[in-house]
BAFIVEX-132408 format. One line per field, with one value per residue (C-alpha): residue in three letters; residue number from 1; x, y, z. Coordinates in pm, 1 decimal, m for minus. Last residue first. Example, Ala and Ser with C-alpha at 12.3 -4.5 7.8 and 13.67 -1.06 7.14 Angstrom:
BEGIN
residu = c(SER/ALA) $
num = c(2/1) $
xx = c(1367.0/1230.0) $
yy = c(m106.0/m450.0) $
zz = c(714.0/780.0) $
END
This chain:
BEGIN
residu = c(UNK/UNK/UNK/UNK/UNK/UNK/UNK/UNK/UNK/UNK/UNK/UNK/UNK/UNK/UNK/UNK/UNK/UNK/UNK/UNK/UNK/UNK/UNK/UNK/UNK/UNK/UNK/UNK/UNK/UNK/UNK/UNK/UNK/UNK/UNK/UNK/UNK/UNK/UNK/UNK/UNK/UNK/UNK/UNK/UNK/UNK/UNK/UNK/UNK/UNK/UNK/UNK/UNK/UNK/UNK/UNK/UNK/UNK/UNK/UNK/UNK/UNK/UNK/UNK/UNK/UNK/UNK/UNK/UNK/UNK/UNK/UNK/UNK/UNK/UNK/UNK/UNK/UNK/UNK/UNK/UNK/UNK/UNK/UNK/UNK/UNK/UNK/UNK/UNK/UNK/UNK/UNK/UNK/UNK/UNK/UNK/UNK/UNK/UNK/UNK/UNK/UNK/UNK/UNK/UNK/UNK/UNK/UNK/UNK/UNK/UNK/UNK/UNK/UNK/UNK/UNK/UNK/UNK/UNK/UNK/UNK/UNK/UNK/UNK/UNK/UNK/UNK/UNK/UNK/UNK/UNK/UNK/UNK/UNK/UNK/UNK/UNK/UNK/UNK/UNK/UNK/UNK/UNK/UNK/UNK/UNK/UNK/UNK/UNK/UNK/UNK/UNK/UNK/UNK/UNK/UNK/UNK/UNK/UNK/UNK/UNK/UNK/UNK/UNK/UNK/UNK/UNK/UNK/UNK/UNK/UNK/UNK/UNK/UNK/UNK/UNK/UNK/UNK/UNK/UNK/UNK/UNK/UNK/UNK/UNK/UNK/UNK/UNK/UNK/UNK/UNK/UNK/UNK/UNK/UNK/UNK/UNK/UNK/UNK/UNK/UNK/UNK/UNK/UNK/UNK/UNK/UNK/UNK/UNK/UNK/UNK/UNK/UNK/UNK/UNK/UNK/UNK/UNK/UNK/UNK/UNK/UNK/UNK/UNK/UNK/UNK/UNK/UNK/UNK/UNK/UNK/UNK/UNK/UNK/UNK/UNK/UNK/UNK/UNK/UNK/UNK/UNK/UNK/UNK/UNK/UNK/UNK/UNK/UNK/UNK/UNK/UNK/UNK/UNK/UNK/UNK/UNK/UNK/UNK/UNK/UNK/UNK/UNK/UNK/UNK/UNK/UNK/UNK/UNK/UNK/UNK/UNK/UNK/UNK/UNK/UNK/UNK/UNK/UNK/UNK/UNK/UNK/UNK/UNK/UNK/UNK/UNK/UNK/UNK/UNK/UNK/UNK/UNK/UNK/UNK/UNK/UNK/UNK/UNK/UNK/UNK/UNK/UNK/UNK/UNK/UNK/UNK/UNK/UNK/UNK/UNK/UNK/UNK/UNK/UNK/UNK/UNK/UNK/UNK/UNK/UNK/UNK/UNK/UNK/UNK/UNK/UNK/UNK/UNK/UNK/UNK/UNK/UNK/UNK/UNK/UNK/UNK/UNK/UNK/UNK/UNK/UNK/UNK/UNK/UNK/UNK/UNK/UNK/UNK/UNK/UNK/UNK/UNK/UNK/UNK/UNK/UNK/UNK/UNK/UNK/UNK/UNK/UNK/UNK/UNK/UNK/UNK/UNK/UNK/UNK/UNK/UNK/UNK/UNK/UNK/UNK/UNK/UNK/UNK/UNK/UNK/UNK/UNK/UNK/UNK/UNK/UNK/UNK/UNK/UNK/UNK/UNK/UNK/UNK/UNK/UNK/UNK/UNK/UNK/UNK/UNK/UNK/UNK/UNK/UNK/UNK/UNK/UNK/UNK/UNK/UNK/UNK/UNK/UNK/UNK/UNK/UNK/UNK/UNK/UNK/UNK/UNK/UNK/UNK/UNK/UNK/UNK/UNK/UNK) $
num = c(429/428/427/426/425/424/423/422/421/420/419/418/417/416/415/414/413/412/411/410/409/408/407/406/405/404/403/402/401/400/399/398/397/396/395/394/393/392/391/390/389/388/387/386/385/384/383/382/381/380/379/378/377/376/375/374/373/372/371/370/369/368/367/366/365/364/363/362/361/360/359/358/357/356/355/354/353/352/351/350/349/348/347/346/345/344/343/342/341/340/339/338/337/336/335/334/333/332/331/330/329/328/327/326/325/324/323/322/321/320/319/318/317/316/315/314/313/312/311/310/309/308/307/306/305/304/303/302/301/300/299/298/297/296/295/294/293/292/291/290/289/288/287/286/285/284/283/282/281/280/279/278/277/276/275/274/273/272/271/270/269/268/267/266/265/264/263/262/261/260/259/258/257/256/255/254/253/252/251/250/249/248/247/246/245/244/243/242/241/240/239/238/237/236/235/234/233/232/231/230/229/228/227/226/225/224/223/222/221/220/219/218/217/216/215/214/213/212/211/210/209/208/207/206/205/204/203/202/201/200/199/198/197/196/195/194/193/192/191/190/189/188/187/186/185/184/183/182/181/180/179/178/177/176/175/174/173/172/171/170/169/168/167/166/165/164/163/162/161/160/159/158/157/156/155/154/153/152/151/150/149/148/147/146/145/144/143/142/141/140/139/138/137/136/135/134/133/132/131/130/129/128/127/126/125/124/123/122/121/120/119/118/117/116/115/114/113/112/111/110/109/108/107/106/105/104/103/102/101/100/99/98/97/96/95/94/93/92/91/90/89/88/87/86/85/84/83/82/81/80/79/78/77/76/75/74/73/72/71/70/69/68/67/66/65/64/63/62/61/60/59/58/57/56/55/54/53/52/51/50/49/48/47/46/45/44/43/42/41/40/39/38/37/36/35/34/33/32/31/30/29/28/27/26/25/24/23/22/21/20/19/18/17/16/15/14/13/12/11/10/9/8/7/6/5/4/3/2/1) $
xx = c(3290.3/2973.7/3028.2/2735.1/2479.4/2306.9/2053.0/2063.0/1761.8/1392.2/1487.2/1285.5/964.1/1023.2/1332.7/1174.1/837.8/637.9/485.5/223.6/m56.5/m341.3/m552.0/m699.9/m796.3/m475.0/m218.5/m117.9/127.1/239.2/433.7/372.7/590.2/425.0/555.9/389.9/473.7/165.1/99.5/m276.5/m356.3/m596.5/m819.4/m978.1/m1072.7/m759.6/m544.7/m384.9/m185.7/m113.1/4.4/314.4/473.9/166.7/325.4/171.8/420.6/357.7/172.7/m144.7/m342.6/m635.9/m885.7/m1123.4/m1294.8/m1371.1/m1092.0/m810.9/m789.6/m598.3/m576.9/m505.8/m328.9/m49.7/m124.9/m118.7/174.6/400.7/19.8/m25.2/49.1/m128.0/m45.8/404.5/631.8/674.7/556.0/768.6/755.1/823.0/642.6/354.6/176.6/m55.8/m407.8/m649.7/m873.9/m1176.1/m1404.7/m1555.4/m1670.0/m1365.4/m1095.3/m1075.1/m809.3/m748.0/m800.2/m654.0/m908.6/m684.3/m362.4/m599.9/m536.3/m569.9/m426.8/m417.3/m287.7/m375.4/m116.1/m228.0/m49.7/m307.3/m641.3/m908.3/m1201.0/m1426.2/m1685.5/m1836.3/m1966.2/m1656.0/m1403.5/m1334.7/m1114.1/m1191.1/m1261.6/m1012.7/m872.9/m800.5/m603.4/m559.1/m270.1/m299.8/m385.5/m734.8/m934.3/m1179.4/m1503.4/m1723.5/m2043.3/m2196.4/m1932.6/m1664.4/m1644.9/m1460.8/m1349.8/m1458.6/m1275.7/m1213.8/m891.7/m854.6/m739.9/m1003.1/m1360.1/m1455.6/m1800.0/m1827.8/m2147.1/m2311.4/m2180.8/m1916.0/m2038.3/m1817.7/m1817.3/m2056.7/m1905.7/m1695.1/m1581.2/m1261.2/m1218.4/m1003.0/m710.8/m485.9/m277.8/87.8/281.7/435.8/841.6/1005.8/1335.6/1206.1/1096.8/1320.7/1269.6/1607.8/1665.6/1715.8/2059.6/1979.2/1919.6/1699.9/1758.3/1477.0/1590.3/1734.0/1350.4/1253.8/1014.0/875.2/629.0/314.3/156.7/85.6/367.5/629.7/819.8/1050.1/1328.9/1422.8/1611.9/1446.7/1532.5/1341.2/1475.3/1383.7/1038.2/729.8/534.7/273.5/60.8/m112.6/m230.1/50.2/335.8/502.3/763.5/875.8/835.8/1120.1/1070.1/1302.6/1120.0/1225.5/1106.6/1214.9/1022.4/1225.0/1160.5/1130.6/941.5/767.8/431.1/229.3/m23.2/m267.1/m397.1/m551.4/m222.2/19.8/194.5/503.1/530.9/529.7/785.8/1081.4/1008.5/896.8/786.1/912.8/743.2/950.2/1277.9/1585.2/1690.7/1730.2/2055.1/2195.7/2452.3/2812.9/3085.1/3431.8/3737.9/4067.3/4389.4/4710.5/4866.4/5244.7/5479.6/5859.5/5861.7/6126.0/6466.1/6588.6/6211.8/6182.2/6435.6/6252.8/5907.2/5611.1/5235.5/4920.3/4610.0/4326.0/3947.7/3675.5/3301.5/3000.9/2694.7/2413.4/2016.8/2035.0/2161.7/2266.2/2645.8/2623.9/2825.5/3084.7/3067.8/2895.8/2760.0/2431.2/2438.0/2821.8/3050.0/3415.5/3690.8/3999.7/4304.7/4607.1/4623.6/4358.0/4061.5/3864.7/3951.2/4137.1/4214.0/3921.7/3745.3/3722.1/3642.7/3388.8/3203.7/3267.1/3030.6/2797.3/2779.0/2745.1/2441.6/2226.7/1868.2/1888.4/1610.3/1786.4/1911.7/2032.4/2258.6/2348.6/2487.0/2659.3/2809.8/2922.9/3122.2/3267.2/3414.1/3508.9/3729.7/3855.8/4007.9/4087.3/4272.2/4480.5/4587.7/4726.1/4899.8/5084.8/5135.2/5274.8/5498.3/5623.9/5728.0/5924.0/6071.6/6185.7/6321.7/6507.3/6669.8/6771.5/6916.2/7149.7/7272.2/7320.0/7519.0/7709.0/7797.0/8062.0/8249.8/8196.1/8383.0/8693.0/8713.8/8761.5/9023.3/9260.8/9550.8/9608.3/9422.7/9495.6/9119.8/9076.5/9309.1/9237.5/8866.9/8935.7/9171.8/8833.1/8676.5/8851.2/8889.5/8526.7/8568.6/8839.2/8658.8/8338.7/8550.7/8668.6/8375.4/8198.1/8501.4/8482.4/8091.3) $
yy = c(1356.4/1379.5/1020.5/983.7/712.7/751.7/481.3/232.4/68.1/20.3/86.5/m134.1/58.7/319.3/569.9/944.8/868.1/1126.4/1002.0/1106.8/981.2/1150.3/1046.3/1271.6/1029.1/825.8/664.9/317.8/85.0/m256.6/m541.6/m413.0/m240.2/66.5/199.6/417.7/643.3/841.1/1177.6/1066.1/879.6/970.2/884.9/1120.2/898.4/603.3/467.3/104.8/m189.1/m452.3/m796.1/m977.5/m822.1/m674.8/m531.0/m252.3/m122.1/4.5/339.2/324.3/600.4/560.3/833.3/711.0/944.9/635.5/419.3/229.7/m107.4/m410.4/m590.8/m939.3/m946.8/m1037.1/m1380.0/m1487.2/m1678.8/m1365.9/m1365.6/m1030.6/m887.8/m565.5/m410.4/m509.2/m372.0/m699.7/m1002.7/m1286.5/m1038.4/m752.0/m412.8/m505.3/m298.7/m24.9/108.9/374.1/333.7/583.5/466.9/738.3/483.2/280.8/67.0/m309.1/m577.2/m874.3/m1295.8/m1504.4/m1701.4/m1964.3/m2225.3/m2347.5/m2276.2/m1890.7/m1545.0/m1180.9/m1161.7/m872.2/m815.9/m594.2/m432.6/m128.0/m141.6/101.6/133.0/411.5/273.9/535.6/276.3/115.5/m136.9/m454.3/m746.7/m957.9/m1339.3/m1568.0/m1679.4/m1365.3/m1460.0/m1191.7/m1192.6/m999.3/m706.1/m698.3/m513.6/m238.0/m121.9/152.8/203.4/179.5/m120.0/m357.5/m650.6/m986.8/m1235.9/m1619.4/m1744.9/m1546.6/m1700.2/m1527.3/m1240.9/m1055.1/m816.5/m544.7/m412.2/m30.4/94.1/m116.6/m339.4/m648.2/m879.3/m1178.8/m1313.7/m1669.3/m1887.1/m1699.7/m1764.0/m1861.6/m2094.5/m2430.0/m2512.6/m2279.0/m2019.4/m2092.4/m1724.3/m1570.9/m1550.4/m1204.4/m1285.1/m1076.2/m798.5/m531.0/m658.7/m600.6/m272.3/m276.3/m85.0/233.4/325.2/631.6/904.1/1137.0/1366.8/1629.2/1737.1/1824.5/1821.8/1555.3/1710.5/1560.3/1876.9/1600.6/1414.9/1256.2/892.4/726.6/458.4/148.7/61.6/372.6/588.7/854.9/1054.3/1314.1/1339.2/1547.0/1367.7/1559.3/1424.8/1695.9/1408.6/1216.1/1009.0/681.5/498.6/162.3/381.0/217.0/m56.1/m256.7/m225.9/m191.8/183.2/307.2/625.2/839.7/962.7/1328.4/1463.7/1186.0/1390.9/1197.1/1408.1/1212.9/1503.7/1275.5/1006.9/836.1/520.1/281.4/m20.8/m382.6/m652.9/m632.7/m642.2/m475.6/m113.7/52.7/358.6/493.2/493.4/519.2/939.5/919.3/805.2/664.7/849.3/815.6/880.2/836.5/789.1/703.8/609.0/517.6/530.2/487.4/279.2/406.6/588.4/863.8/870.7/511.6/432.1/636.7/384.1/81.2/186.5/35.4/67.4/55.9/38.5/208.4/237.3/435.0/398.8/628.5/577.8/840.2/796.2/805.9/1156.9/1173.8/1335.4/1428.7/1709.7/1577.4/1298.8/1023.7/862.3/741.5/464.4/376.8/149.2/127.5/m87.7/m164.4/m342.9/m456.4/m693.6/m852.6/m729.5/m570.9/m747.4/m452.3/m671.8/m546.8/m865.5/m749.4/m390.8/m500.0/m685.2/m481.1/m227.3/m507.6/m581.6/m232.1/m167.4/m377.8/m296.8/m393.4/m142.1/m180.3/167.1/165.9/m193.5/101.9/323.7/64.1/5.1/369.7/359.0/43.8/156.7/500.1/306.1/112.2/415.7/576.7/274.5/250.5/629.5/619.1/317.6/449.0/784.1/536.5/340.0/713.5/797.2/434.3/486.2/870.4/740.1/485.6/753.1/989.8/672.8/591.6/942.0/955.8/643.3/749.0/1130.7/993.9/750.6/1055.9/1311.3/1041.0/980.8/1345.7/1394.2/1111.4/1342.1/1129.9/1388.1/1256.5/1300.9/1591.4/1794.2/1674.8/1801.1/2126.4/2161.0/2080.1/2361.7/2604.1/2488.5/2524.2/2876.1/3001.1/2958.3/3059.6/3433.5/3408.7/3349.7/3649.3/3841.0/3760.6/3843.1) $
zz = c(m10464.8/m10695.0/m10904.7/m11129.8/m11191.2/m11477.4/m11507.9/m11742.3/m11857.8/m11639.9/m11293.0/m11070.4/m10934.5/m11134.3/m11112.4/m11112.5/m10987.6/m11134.6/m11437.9/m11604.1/m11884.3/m12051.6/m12292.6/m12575.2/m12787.1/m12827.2/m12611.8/m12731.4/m12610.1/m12751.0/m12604.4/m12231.4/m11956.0/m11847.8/m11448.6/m11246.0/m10922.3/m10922.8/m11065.9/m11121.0/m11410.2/m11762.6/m12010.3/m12245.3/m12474.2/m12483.4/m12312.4/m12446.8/m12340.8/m12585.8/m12468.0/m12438.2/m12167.9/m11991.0/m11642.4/m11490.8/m11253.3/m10970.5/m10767.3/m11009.6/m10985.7/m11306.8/m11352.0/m11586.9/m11896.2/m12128.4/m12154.4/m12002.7/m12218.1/m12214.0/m12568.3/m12642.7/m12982.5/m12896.4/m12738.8/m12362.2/m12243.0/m12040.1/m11873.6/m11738.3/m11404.2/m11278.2/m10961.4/m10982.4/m10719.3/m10503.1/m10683.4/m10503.4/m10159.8/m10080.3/m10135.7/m10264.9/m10567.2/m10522.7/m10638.3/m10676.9/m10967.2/m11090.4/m11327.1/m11554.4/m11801.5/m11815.9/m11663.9/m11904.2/m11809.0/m11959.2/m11893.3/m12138.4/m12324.3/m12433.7/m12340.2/m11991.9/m11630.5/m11772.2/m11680.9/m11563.0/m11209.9/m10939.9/m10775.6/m10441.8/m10168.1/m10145.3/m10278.4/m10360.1/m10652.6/m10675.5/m10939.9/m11233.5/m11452.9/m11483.9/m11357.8/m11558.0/m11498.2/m11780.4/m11892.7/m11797.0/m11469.8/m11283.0/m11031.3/m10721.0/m10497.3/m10168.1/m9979.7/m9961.6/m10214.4/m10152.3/m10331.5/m10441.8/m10632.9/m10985.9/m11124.7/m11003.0/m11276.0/m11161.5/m11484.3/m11608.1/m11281.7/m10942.7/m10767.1/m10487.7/m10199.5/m10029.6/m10148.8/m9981.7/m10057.6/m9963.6/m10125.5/m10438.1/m10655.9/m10723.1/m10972.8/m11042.6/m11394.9/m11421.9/m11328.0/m11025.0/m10728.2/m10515.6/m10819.5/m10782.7/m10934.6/m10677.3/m10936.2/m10865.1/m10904.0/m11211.2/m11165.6/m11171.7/m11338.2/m11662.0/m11455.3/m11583.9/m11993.9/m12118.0/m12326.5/m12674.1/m12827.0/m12951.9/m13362.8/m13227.2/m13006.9/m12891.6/m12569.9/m12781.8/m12902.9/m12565.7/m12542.2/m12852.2/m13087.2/m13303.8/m13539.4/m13781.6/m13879.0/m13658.7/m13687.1/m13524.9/m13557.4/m13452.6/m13086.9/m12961.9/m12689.1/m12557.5/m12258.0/m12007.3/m12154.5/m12309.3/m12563.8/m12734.9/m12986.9/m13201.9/m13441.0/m13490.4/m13310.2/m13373.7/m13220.1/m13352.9/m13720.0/m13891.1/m13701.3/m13454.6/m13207.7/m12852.0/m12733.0/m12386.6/m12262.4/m11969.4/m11658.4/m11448.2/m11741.9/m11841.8/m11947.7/m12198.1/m12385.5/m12624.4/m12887.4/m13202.1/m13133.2/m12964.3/m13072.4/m12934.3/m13152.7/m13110.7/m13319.2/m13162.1/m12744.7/m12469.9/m12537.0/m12193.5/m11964.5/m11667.2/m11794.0/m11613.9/m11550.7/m11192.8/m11142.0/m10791.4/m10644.5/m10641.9/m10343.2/m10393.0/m10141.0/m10181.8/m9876.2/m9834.3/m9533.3/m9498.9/m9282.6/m9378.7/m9020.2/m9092.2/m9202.5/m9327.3/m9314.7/m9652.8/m9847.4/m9733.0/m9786.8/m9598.0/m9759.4/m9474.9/m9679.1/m9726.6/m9932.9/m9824.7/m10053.4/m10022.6/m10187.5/m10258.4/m10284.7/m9898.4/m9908.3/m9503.3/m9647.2/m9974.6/m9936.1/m9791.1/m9506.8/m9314.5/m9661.2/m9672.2/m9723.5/m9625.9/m9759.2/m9556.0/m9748.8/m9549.3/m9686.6/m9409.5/m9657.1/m9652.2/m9431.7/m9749.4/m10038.7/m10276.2/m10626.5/m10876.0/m10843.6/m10398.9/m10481.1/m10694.4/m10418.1/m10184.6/m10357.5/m10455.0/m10105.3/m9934.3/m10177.1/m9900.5/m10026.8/m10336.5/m10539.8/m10889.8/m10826.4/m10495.7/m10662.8/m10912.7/m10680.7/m10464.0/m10840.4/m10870.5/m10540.1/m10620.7/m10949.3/m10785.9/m10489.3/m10748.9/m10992.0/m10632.4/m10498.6/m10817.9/m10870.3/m10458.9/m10566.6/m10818.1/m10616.1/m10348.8/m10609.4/m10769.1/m10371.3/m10408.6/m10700.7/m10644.0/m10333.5/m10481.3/m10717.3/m10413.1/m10229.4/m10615.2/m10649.1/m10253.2/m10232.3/m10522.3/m10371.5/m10107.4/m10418.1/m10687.3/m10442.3/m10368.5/m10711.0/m10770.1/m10512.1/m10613.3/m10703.2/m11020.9/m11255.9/m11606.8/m11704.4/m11494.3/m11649.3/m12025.0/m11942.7/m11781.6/m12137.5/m12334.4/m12187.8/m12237.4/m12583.7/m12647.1/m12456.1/m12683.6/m12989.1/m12877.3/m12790.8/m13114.2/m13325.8/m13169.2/m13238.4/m13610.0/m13609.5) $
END
C-alpha cells in the first residue's frame, strides 16, 4: 500500500514540475503551436454548428413533411378530391411554402414510390431545399440538399352507423345482429345506457364509442369486446354543412298518396304531396331529387324497387305532418345516392325540422341495399322483424336507432360515404 502511495506521489509531482516548465517557458514554441491549432479549434467547432443546423433542419422537414402527408390522408378521407391542397396547405402554416425559398413540396396520389406506390388510398408528400454552409464551402461545394419524405394513408376504421345527438339512444334487441366489421358504431348520448343491448343481441364491430355509457343483459355481446369504449367525446354530425334543397310549391302529383303498381312503371324526379306508395310489382326511379311532402314513402307488398342517383327528401311546406319512410312486407329496395352534386352521397334525407318522435320504419322480412347514407337527424330510424340489407356501402345517421326482431344490418363499406369521426390515418413510409 506504501509503495502504491509512492509511486502516486511522484507522478502528481511529475506532473506539476511539466507544469512550472511550461509556465515560465520563454522559448516561444508553445504559443506558436496554440496560434496554428486556433483556427482549427474554432473551423472544427463551426463545422459541428453548421452539420448540427443541417440535421436540425433535416428533423424539421420530416416532422412537416409527415404533418402534410397525414392531412392529404385525411382530405382522401373526407372524400376531397384534390388532397394535394390540404397537404400544401399545412406545409405552407407550418413554414415550408412550396416555391420560396428554394422550397419544393411534391404531393402525389398515389405515390410514385415505396411500397405504397399506385395505392390511391395513400398520400405521398417530398419536401427540399437547397441549404449553403460557409465553413463546408471552404472545402467542398457548401450548397446542400435537404430533403423528407412521408407517405400516409387514409384510415378505414370511421364509423359507419352514428346516433346523432344527446338525448337518443342506440338499442338492439330479441336476436338483432349488426355486423360492422370493417366500420365502426358512434353513439352520442349522454345516457347511462346511450347504447343498449338485450335479448341475444349481437353487435359485431371495429369500434364502438359512446359519449355515455352502455348497457348489456340478456345473452347481448359486443365482438369484440375491446372495441366498446364509453365516456368518448361526441362526434359531429358528417353532413351537418349539407344544405336541404328548395322544394318547388307546387305538387308533381299527389292528393291523394301516389299509387305506383304493376310491372315496370318508372316514375322521374318530383314533388309528390300527401306520400308515394310502390306496392305488388316493380318500379324504377329517375335519377334525381324526390320531395316527399308529407304523408309516407312506403314500399311493400313484395315490390322490387330500383334507382340509382336518387335523394329522395322527407319533408313538409308546412311546420307538421313530416313526411317518413316505411320498407316492409317482403319489399325489396335497391338504391343509390348521387355522386356530386348539393346532395351527393345521401338516398334518404329527412327533415333536420321534423319532431323526434317521427319514426322511419324497415320492417316485415324486406331486403333493403342502400349504397348511401340514410340521413334522419332528428328522427328515429328503426329495423325491425326479420329485416335486413345487402352488404352495401351504407351509412345510419338518425336521432334514434333501433334494431330488434331479428333484423339484420351490414356494412361493408369500410369509410362511409363521408367519414363519420376520426379516421386513423397512419404514416407507412
Amino acid at each position: 500500500m506504501s509503495r502504491l502511495w509512492e509511486r502516486m506521489r511522484r507522478r502528481f509531482f511529475g506532473i506539476a514540475a511539466l507544469g512550472r516548465r511550461f509556465r515560465y517557458d520563454r522559448g516561444g514554441g508553445v504559443a506558436l503551436m496554440i496560434g496554428l491549432a486556433l483556427p482549427v479549434i474554432i473551423g472544427m467547432i463551426a463545422l459541428g454548428t453548421e452539420i448540427s443546423f443541417l440535421l436540425y433542419k433535416k428533423f424539421q422537414m420530416q416532422s412537416v413533411a409527415d404533418s402534410a402527408a397525414l392531412g392529404g390522408a385525411a382530405a382522401l378521407q373526407s372524400g376531397h378530391p384534390a388532397p394535394g391542397i390540404e397537404a400544401r396547405g399545412i406545409s405552407s402554416f407550418l413554414g415550408f411554402v412550396d416555391g420560396a425559398a428554394g422550397v419544393t413540396v411534391t404531393v402525389n396520389n398515389p405515390p410514385a414510390t415505396g411500397s405504397a406506390a399506385n395505392n390511391a388510398s395513400a398520400v405521398e408528400v417530398i419536401i427540399s431545399q437547397p441549404q449553403t454552409l460557409s465553413m463546408v464551402s471552404l472545402f467542398v461545394s457548401g450548397l446542400f440538399t435537404v430533403g423528407a419524405r412521408a407517405v400516409a394513408t387514409r384510415g378505414t376504421t370511421s364509423s359507419c352507423v352514428l346516433q346523432l345527438g344527446s338525448g337518443g339512444q342506440f338499442s338492439m334487441n330479441n336476436g338483432a345482429v349488426a355486423n360492422l366489421t370493417a366500420c365502426g358504431l358512434a353513439v352520442d348520448s349522454t345516457s347511462a345506457a346511450g347504447l343498449s343491448l338485450t335479448g341475444g343481441a349481437q353487435l359485431n364491430a371495429l369500434s364502438v364509442s359512446v359519449v355515455g355509457g352502455a348497457s348489456l343483459s340478456n345473452g347481448a355481446a359486443i365482438n369484440p369486446s375491446s372495441a366498446l369504449k364509453t365516456s368518448q367525446a361526441n362526434v359531429a354530425d358528417p353532413y351537418a354543412g349539407v344544405t336541404m334543397p328548395a322544394m318547388n310549391s307546387s305538387c308533381t302529383t299527389g292528393s291523394p298518396t301516389t299509387q305506383v303498381q304493376g310491372s315496370n312503371a318508372t316514375i322521374s324526379p318530383g314533388v309528390y304531396c300527401n306520400g308515394i306508395s310502390f306496392n305488388y310489382g316493380s318500379a324504377t326511379m329517375n335519377p334525381g331529387v324526390y320531395f316527399i311532402d308529407k304523408g309516407v314513402f312506403n314500399v311493400a307488398g313484395g315490390e322490387t324497387l330500383t334507382a340509382t342517383n336518387v335523394t329522395i327528401i322527407l319533408t313538409s311546406k308546412t311546420t307538421s305532418g313530416y313526411a317518413t319512410l316505411s320498407v316492409s312486407n317482403g319489399a325489396t329496395v335497391n338504391l343509390s345516392a348521387p355522386t356530386s352534386g348539393a346532395t351527393a352521397g345521401i338516398v334518404f334525407f329527412g327533415d333536420r325540422n321534423a319532431p323526434s318522435s317521427n319514426t322511419n320504419i324497415v320492417a316485415g322480412g324486406t331486403a333493403l341495399t342502400v349504397n348511401g347514407a340514410v340521413y334522419f337527424p332528428s328522427q328515429k330510424l328503426q329495423f325491425e322483424n326479420g329485416s335486413s340489407n345487402a352488404s352495401a356501402c351504407t351509412q345510419l345517421v338518425a336521432s334514434t336507432i333501433t334494431l330488434t326482431g331479428g333484423s339484420k344490418f351490414q356494412n361493408n363499406c369500410p369509410t362511409g360515404v363521408v367519414g363519420i369521426g376520426a379516421a386513423n390515418n397512419a404514416l407507412v413510409e
